[in-house]
PALODO-300160 format. One record per residue (C-alpha): x, z, y. Coordinates in nm, 3 decimals. Example, Ala and Ser with C-alpha at 12.3 -4.5 7.8 and 13.67 -1.06 7.14 Angstrom:
<pts>
+---------+---------+---------+
:       X :       Z :       Y :
+---------+---------+---------+
:   1.230 :   0.780 :  -0.450 :
:   1.367 :   0.714 :  -0.106 :
+---------+---------+---------+
</pts>
This chain:
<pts>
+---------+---------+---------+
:       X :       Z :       Y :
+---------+---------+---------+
:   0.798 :  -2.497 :   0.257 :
:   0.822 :  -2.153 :   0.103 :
:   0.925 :  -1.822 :   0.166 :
:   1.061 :  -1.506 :  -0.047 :
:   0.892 :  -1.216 :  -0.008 :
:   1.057 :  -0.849 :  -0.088 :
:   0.870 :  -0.520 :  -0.173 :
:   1.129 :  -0.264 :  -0.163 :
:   1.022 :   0.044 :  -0.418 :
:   1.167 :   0.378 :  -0.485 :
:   1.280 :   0.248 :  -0.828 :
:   1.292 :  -0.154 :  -0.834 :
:   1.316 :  -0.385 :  -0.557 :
:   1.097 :  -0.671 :  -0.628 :
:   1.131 :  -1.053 :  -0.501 :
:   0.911 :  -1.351 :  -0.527 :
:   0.876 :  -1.687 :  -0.396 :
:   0.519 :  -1.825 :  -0.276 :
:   0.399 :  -2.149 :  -0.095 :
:   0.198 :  -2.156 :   0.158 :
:  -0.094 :  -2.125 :   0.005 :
:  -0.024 :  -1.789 :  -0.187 :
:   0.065 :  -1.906 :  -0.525 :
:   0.359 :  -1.745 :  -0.707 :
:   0.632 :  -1.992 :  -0.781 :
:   0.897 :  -1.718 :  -0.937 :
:   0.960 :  -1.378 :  -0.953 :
:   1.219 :  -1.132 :  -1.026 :
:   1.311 :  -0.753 :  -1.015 :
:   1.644 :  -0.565 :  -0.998 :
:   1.676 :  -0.153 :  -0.984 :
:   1.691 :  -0.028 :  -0.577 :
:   1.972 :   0.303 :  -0.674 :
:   1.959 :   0.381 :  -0.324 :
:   2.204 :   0.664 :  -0.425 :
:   2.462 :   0.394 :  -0.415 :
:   2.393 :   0.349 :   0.004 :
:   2.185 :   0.088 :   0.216 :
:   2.532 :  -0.156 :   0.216 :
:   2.546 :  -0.195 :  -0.140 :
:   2.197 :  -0.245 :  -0.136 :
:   2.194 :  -0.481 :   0.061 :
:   2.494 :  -0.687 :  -0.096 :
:   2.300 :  -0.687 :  -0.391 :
:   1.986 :  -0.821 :  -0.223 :
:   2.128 :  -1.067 :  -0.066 :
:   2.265 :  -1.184 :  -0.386 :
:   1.976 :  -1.190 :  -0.555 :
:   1.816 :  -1.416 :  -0.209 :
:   2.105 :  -1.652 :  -0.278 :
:   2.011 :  -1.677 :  -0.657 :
:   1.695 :  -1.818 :  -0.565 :
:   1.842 :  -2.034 :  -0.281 :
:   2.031 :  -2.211 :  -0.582 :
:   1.731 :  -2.307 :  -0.727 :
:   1.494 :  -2.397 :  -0.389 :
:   1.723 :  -2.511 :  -0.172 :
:   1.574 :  -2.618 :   0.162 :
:   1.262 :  -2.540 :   0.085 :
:   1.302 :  -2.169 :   0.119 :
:   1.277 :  -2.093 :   0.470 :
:   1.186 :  -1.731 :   0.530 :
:   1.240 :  -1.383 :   0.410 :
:   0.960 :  -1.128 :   0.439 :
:   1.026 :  -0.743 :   0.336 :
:   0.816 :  -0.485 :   0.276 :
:   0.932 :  -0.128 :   0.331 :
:   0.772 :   0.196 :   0.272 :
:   0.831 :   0.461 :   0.524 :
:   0.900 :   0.406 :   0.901 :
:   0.996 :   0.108 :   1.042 :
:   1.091 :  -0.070 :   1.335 :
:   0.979 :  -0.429 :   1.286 :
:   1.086 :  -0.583 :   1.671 :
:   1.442 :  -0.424 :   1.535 :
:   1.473 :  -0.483 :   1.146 :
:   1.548 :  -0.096 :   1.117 :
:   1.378 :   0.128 :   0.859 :
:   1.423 :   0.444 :   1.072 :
:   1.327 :   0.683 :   0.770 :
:   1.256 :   0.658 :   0.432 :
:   1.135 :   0.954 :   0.259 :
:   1.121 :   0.751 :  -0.125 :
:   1.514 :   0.607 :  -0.077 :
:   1.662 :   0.926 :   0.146 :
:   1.784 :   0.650 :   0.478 :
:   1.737 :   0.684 :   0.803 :
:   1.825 :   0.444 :   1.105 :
:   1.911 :   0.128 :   0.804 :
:   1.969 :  -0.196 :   0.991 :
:   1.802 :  -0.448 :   0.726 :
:   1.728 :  -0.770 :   0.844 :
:   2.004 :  -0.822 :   1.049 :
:   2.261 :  -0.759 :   0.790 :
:   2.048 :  -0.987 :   0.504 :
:   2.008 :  -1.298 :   0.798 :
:   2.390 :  -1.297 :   0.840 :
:   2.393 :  -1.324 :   0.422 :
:   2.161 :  -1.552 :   0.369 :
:   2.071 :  -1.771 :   0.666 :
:   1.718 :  -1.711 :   0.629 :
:   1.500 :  -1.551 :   0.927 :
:   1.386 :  -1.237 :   0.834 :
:   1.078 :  -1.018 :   0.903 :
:   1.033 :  -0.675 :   0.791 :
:   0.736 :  -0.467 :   0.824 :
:   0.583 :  -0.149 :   0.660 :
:   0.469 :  -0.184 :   0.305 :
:   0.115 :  -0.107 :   0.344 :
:   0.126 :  -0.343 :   0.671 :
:   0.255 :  -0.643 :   0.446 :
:   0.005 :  -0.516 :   0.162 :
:  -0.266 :  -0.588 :   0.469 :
:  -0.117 :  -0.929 :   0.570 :
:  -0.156 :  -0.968 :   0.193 :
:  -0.524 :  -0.933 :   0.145 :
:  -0.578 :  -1.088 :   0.504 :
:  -0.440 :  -1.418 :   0.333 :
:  -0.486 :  -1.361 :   0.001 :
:  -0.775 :  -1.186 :  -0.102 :
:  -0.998 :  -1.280 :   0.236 :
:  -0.875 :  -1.646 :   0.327 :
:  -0.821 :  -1.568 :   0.644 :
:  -1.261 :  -1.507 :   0.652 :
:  -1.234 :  -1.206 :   0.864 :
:  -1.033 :  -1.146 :   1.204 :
:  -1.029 :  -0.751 :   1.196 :
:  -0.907 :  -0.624 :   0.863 :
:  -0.847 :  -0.284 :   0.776 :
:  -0.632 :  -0.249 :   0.443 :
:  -0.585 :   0.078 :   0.265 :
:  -0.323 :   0.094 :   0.008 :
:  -0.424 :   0.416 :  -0.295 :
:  -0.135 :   0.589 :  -0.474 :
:   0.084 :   0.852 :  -0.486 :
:   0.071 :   0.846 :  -0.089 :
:  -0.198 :   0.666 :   0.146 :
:  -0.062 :   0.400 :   0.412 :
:  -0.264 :   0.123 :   0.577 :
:  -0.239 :  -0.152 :   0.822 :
:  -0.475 :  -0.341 :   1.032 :
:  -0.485 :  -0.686 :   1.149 :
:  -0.670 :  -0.732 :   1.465 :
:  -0.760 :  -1.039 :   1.610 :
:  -0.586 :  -1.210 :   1.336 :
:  -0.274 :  -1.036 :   1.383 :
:  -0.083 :  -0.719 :   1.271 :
:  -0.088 :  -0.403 :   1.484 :
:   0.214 :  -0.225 :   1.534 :
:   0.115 :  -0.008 :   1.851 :
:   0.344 :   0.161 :   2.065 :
:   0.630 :   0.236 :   1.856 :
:   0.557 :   0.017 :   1.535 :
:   0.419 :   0.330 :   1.373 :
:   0.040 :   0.238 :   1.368 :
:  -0.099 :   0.279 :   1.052 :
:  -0.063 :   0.607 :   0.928 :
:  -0.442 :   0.671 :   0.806 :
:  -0.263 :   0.922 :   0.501 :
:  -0.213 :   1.201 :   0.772 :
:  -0.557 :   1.187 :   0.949 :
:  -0.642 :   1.531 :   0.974 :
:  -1.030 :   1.547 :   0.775 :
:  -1.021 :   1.942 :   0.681 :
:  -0.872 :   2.173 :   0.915 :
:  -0.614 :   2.367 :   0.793 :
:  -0.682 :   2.193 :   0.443 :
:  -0.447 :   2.166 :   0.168 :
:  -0.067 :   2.130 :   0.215 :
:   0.040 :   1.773 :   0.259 :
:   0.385 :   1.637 :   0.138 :
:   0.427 :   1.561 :   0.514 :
:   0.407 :   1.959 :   0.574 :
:   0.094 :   1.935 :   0.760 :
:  -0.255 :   2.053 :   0.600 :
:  -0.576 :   1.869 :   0.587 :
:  -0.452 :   1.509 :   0.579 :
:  -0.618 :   1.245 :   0.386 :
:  -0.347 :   1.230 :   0.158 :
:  -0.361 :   1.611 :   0.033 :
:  -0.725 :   1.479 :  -0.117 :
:  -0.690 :   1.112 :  -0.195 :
:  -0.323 :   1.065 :  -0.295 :
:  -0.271 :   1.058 :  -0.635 :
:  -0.086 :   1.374 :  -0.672 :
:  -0.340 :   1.528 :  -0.494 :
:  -0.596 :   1.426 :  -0.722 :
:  -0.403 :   1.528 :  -1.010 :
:  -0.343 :   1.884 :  -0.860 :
:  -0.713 :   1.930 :  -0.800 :
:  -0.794 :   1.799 :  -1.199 :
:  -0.577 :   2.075 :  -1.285 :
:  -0.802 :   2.347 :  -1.094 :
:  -1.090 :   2.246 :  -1.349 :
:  -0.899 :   2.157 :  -1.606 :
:  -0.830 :   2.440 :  -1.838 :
:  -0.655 :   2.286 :  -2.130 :
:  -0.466 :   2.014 :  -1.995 :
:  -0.304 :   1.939 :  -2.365 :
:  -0.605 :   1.854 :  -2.514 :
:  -0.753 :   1.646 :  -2.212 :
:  -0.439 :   1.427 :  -2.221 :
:  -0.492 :   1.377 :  -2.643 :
:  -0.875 :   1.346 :  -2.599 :
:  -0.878 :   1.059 :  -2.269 :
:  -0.520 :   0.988 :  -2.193 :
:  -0.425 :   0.582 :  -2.350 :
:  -0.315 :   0.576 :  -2.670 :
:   0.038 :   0.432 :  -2.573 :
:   0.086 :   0.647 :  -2.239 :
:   0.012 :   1.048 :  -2.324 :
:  -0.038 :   1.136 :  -1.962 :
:  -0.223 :   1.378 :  -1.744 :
:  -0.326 :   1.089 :  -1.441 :
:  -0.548 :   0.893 :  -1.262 :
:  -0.575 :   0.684 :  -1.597 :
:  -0.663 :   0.948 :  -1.821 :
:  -0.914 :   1.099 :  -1.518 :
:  -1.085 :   0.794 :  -1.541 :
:  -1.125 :   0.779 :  -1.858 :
:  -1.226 :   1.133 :  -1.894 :
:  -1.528 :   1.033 :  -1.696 :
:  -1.599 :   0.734 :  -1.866 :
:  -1.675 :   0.978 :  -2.124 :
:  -1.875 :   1.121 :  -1.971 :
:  -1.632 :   1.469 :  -1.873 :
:  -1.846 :   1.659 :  -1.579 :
:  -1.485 :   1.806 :  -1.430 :
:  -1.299 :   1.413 :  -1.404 :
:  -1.641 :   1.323 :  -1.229 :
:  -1.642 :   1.573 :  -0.988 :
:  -1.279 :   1.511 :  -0.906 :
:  -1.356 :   1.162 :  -0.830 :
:  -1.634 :   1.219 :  -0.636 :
:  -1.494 :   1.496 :  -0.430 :
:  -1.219 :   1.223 :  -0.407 :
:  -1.451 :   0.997 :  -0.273 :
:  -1.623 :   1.229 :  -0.027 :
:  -1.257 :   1.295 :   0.157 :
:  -1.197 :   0.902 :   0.114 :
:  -1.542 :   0.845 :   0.300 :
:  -1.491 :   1.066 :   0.573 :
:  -1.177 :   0.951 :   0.690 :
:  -1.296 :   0.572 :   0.666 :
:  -1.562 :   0.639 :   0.836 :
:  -1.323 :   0.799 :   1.147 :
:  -1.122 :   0.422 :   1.077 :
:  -1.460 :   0.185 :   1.081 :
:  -1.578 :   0.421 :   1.377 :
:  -1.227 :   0.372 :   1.570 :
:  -1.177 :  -0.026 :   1.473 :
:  -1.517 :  -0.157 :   1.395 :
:  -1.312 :  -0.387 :   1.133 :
:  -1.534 :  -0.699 :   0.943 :
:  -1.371 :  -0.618 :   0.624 :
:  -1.212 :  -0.287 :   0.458 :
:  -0.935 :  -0.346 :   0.136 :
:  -0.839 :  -0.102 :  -0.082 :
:  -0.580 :  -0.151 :  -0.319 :
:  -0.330 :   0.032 :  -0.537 :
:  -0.346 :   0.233 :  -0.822 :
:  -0.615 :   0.523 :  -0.748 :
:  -0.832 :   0.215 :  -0.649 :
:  -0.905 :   0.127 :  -0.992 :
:  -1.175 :   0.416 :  -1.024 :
:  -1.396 :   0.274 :  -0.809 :
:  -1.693 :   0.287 :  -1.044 :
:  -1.619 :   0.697 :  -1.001 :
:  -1.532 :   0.751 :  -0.663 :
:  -1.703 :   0.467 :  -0.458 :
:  -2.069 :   0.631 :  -0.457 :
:  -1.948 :   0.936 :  -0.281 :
:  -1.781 :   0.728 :  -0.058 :
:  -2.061 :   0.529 :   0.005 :
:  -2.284 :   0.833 :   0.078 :
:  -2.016 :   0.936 :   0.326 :
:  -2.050 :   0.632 :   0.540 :
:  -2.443 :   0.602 :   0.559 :
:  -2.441 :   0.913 :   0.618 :
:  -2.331 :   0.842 :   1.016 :
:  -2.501 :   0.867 :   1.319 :
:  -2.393 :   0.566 :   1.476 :
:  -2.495 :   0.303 :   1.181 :
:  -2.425 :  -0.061 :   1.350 :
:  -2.058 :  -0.037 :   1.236 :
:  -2.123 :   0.069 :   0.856 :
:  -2.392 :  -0.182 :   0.824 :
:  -2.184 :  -0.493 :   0.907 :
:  -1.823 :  -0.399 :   0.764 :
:  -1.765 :  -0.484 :   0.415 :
:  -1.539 :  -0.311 :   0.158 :
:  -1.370 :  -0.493 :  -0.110 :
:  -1.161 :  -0.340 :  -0.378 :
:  -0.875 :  -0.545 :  -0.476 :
:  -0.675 :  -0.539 :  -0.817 :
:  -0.386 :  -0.786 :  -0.708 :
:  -0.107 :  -0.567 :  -0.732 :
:   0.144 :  -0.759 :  -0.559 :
:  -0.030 :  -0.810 :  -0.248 :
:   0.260 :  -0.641 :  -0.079 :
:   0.521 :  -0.863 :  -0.168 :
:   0.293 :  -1.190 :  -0.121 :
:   0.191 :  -1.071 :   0.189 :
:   0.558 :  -1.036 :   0.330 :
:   0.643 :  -1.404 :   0.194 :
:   0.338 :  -1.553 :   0.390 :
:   0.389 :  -1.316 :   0.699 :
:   0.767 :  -1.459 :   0.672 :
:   0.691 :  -1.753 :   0.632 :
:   0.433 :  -1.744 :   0.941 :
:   0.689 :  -1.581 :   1.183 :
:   0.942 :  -1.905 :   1.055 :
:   0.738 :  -2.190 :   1.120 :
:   0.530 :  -2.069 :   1.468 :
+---------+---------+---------+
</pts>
């Protein structure tokens, strides 16, 4: 039996079809242009469900979606999207009556969870706590081998922790969230605080095929050895460190993921992050969880196939 999982971006909608086991069977992309409206969206995604119907017949069962921004999962409604401009979208009702399939949608950073739950962890640790690293920060948690949703379906939303007090803006309008210090962008703005000549720091560390000021170049920069890119990165990981350690505190999880793109300068960021968490009072927690960095970047949209394909066959 398989299942088709969907990660729903900004710019491209991706789809892929997994087995049970995790492994990727065939993928494919088209462009989201939610400009055009949720209905033509979904038309087009429920042609492109269909395409792959045609070639897996019976043996696709399920649809999972992931979805950044707000959503109701008992309901199939993404109540907000900042990254697509909806609110109050009816998805999975609307794709079932399409297709056929059962569908389950959940947050993105919730299916990115159910993702390294399955994935990346086999299933080795009941409480997970998965933290996804990129432009914004979102996470979900599976506890007791399940997701967590709490009240509303809104559980999750580790990027607006308060860890400064009246701290740098946030996209979300508030100040001192985790994501005005660990988000991408707000990495990037603080690089360009110690960054005088920003020209010449993109020609000096920036890839040779991609002249840009980010997280890429930053990292390279201290590869190099550049004291400014290491002290973003470990102020970076200070902030990341003290609002995991609020998480482990709250959770007590066996395992922490972290994934995305920011994730990939862990060899910069993770001591001060470490120093963060033994730094605690209460030490029992932070000596037994583990924290794994993971560099699968679709765990979002394999995790909504196997979460699909779960809710299907129970």
């Amino acid at each position: 039996m398989l299942g088709i999982g969907i990660d729903i971006g900004g710019t491209n909608t991706k789809l892929v079809v997994v087995n049970r086991s995790g492994k990727l069977l065939a993928q494919e992309r088209f462009k989201t242009e939610a400009a055009l409206g949720a209905a033509s969206f979904i038309k087009r995604l429920g042609a492109a469900v269909d395409g792959l119907r045609r070639d897996y017949g019976r043996q696709l069962v399920s649809v999972g979606i992931g979805a950044a921004g707000d959503v109701d999962p008992e309901r199939g409604v993404l109540r907000f999207a900042p990254n697509l401009g909806w609110r109050n979208v009816k998805l999975t009702a609307p794709l079932e009556k399409l297709t056929g399939l059962p569908c389950a949608m959940e947050n993105d950073a919730n299916m990115a969870a159910w993702g390294a739950y399955e994935i990346e962890l086999k299933r080795k640790y009941d409480d997970v706590l998965t933290l996804t690293l990129g432009t914004g920060i979102g996470s979900g948690m599976v506890i007791d081998g399940k997701l967590y949703h709490g009240s509303s379906g809104s559980a999750g939303e580790a990027g607006h922790m308060k860890i400064i007090p009246d701290g740098r803006l946030c996209g979300c309008g508030g100040k001192g969230c985790l994501e005005a210090y660990c988000g991408s962008r707000a990495i990037m703005a603080r690089a360009r605080e110690l960054i005088k000549n920003e020209a010449a720091f993109v020609k000096k560390f920036a890839a040779p095929d991609r002249q840009r000021f980010n997280t890429i170049c930053l990292t390279n920069a201290a590869e190099a050895g550049n004291a400014a890119a290491r002290a973003v990165w470990a102020e970076t990981g200070r902030c990341l460190g003290m609002g995991l350690a609020s998480l482990i505190l709250v959770l007590n999880p066996g395992c922490v993921v972290l994934t995305g793109g920011v994730s990939r300068a862990r060899k910069w960021f993770m001591p001060a992050l470490r120093k963060a968490l033994s730094g605690q009072q209460i030490k029992t927690p932070f000596a037994r969880v583990q924290i794994k960095i993971s560099d699968d970047a679709d765990l979002g949209s394999h995790g909504a196939a196997l979460f699909g394909l779960e809710r299907a066959l129970k």
